[in-house]
C-alpha positions in Angstrom: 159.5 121.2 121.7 160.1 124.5 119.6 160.1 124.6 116.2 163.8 124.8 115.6 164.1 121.7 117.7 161.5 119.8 115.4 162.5 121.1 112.2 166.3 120.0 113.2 165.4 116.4 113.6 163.2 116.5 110.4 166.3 117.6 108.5 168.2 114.9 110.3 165.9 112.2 109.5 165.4 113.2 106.0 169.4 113.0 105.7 169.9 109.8 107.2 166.8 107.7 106.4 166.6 107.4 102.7 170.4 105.8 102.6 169.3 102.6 101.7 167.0 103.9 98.8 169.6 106.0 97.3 171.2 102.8 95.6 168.0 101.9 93.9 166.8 105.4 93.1 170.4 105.9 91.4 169.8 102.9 89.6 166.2 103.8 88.4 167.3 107.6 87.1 169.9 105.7 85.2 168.5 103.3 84.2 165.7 105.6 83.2 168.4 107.9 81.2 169.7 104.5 79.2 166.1 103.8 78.0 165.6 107.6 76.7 169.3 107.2 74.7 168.4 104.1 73.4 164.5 105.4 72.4 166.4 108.4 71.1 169.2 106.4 68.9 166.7 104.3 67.5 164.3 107.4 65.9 167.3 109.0 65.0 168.7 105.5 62.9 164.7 105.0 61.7 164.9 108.6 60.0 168.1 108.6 58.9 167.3 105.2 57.0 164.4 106.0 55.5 165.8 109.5 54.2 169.2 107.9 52.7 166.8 105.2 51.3 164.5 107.2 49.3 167.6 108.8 48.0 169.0 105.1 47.0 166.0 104.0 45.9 165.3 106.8 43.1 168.9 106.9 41.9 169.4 103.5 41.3 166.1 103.4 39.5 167.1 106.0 37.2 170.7 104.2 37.1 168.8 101.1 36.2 166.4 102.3 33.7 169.7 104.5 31.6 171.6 101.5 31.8 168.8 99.3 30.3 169.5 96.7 33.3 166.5 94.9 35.5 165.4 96.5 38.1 165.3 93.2 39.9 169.1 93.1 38.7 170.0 96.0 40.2 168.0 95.1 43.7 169.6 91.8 43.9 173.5 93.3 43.5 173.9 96.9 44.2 171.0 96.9 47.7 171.4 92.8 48.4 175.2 93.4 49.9 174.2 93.7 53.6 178.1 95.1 54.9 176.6 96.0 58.6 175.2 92.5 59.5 178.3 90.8 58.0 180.5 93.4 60.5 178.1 93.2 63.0 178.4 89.1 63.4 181.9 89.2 62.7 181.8 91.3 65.8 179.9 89.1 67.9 182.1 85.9 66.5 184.6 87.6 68.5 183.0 88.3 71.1 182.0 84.4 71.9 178.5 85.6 71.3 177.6 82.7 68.3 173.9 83.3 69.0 174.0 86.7 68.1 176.6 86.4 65.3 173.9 83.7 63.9 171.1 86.5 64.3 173.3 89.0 61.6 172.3 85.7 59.0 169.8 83.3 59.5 167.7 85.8 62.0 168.3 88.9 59.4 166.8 86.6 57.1 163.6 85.3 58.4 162.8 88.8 59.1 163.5 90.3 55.5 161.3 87.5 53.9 158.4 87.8 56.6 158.2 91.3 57.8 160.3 93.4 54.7 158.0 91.6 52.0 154.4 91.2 54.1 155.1 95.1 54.9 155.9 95.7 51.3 153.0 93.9 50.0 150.9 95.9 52.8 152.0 99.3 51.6 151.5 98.6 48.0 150.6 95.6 46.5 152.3 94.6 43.5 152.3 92.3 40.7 155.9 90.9 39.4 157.3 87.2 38.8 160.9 87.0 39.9 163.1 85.8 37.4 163.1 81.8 37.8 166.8 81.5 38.0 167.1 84.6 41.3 164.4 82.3 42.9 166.3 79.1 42.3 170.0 80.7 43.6 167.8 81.9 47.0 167.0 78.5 47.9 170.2 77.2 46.9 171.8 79.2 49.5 169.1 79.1 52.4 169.7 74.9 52.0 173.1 75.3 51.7 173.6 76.9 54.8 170.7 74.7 56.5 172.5 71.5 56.2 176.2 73.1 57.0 174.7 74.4 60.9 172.7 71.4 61.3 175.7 69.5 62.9 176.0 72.2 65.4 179.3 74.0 64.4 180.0 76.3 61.5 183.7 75.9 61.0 185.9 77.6 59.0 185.7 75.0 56.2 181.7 76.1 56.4 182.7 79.1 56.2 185.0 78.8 53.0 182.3 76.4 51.5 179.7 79.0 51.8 181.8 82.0 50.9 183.1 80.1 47.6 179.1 79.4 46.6 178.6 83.0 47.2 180.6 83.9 43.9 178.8 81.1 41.4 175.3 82.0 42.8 175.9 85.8 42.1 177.3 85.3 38.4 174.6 82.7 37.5 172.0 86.1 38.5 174.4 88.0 35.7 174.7 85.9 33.5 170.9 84.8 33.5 169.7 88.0 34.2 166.6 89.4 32.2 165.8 92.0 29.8 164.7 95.4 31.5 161.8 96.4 29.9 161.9 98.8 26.8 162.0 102.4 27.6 161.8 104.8 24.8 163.3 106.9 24.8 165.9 106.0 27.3 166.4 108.4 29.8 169.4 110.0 31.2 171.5 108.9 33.8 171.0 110.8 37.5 173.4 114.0 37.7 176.0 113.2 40.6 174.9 109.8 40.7 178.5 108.4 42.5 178.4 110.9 45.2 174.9 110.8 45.9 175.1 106.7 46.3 177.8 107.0 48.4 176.0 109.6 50.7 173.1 107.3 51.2 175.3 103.7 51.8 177.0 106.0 54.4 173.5 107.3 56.1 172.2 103.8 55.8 175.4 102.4 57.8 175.4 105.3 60.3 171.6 104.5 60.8 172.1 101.1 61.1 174.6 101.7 63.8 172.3 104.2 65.8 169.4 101.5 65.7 171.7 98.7 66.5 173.2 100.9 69.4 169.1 101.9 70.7 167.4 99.0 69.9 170.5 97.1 72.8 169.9 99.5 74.9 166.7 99.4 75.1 165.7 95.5 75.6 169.2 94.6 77.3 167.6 94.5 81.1 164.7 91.7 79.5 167.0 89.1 80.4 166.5 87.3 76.7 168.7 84.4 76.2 171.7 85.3 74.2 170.6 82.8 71.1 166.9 84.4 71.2 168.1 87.9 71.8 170.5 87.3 68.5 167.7 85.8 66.3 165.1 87.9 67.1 166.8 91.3 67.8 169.6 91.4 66.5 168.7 90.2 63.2 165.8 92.4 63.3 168.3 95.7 64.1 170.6 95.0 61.5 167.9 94.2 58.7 165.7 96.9 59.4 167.6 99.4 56.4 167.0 96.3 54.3 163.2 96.0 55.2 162.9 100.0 54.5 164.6 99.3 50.9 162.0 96.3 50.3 159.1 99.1 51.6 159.9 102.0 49.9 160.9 100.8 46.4 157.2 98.9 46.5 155.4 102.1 47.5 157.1 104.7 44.8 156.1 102.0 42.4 159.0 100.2 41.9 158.3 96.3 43.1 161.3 95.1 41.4 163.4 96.8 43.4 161.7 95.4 46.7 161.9 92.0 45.1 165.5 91.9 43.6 166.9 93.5 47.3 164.7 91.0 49.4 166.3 87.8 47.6 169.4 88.7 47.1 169.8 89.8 50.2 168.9 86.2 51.6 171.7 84.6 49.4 174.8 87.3 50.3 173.3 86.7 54.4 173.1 82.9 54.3 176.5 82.4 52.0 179.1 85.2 51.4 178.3 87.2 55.0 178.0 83.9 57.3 181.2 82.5 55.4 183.2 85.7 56.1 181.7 85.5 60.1 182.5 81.7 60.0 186.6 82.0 58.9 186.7 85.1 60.8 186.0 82.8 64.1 184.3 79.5 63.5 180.8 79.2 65.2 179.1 77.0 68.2 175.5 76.7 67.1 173.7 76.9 69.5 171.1 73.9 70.2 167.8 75.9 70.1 169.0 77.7 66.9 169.5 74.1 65.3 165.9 72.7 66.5 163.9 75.5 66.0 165.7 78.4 63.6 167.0 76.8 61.2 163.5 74.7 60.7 161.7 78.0 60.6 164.6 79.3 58.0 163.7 76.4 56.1 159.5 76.8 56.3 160.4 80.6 55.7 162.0 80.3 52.4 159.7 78.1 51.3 156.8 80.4 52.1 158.1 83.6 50.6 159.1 82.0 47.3 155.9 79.9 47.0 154.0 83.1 47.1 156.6 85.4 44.6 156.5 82.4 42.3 152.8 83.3 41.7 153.7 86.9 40.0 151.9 88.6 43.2 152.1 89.8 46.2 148.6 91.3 47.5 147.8 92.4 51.3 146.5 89.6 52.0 150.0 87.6 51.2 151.5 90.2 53.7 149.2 89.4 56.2 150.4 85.5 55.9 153.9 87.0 55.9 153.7 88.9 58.9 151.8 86.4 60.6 154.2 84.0 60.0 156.9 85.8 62.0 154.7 86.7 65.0 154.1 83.0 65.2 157.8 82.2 64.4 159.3 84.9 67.3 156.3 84.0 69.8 158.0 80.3 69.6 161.5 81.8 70.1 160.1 83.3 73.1 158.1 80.9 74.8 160.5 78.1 74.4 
């Protein structure tokens, strides 16, 4: 046989044999393409977040100290209104995905307390007692919204219930707020402050929504259950700015920034963004959520405000922190 002949039938053979591993060697480049979008989203959303958040975070300080409000004030009201998670459940509600709508809240929560405060208190420990009355309203609203999913539906009485405590819990914080600390003299407020907040809500929603968008691609082919991929994902996506504004503040020196942000945070989640999700579309809960989440919620809360009750929060209280949700997603996961 001549060489033409045999490098014919090579050709031949290489054109007709691989058919049947076209299909999955299509698959693989895209699915190899997804993973490198998603990988690539999610950097971008981490940098953009951290960027608009040390832009946030020394503004509203400066706002803060010129006003002669508490910094733990101005954590709890101006960084604790979490607008992505509420649109992002609202958006699963309507989607039928009640798992994931239910990660935006009581998910986003478990995470801020555990892994926003332990990395906080990692970074740069801190010493600051929460005003009594902040700590009081954050366990109002995580039992509040405890006993309302417990019976398995959120409905869109729930959901006014939870939305109506919302406004009481927020104007007992004003109204019991406390002192900021002298500052003499006081200093001026930041130049541009109005457009320079609004540039940094705006990078922190566009970086929300670029992590959000990665972190799906990237664990969407792990076949998670739609309740564990809400709690455990998705509430760790759409909290992740928040974690970053409980970091930061703590590490330029500012603890009552990381403090105020974390619990009010927990009580706009668990009342006025799960009411709006709940009248929006009322809610299925979903049976693991009720045995195990909620529980953990509940042990969560207790945890976090046991330890800011002492007027500390060392590394080795983060290392209890994080621990805690390691053992609380390793549960999710093998149940």
């Amino acid at each position: 046989m001549n060489a033409g002949s045999r490098g014919a039938r090579f050709r031949a053979t290489v054109v007709s044999a691989p058919l049947p591993l076209r299909g999955p060697l299509l698959r693989g480049s895209v699915a190899t393409v997804s993973l490198l979008v998603g990988i690539s989203a999610f950097a971008g959303g981490v940098w953009l977040l951290v960027e608009s958040v040390e832009g946030l975070v020394e503004n509203l300080h400066g706002w803060a100290l010129a006003a002669g409000l508490s910094g733990v004030l101005v954590g709890a009201l101006v960084l604790g209104f979490d607008v992505e998670s509420t649109a992002a459940g609202v958006a699963a509600a309507l989607q039928d995905l009640p798992g994931t709508a239910l990660g935006t809240s009581v998910g986003a929560a478990i995470f801020l307390l555990t892994v926003g405060l332990g990395i906080a208190a990692l970074v740069a420990p801190f010493a600051i007692a929460p005003p009594v009355t902040l700590l009081a309203t954050a366990g109002v609203a995580t039992a509040l919204c405890v006993a309302l999913c417990a019976d398995g539906r959120v409905s869109r009485v729930d959901g006014a219930v939870l939305l109506g405590a919302f406004v009481p819990l927020v104007a007992v914080i004003v109204l019991r707020r406390p002192a900021a600390r002298p500052v003499e003299p006081r200093p001026a407020r930041p130049p541009a402050l109005v457009p320079k907040l609004v540039a940094g809500l705006l990078g922190l929603v566009v970086g929300a929504e670029l992590l959000v968008f990665g972190t799906r691609r990237i664990v969407g082919d792990l076949g998670l259950s739609e309740s564990v991929f809400g709690v455990l994902v998705v509430g760790a996506a759409v909290s992740f700015e928040e974690v970053v504004l409980e970091a930061l503040p703590a590490f330029r020196g500012f603890p009552e920034l990381s403090v105020g942000n974390a619990l009010g945070t927990l009580i706009f989640l668990l009342t006025g963004s799960l009411g709006v999700i709940a009248l929006v579309r009322p809610l299925d809960v979903p049976g693991s959520v009720t045995a195990y989440d909620l529980p953990a919620l509940a042990l969560v809360a207790l945890l976090a405000g046991g330890l800011l009750a002492r007027g500390r929060m060392r590394r080795g209280e983060g290392v209890v922190l994080l621990a805690a949700y390691a053992a609380y997603a390793a549960g999710a996961l093998l149940r």
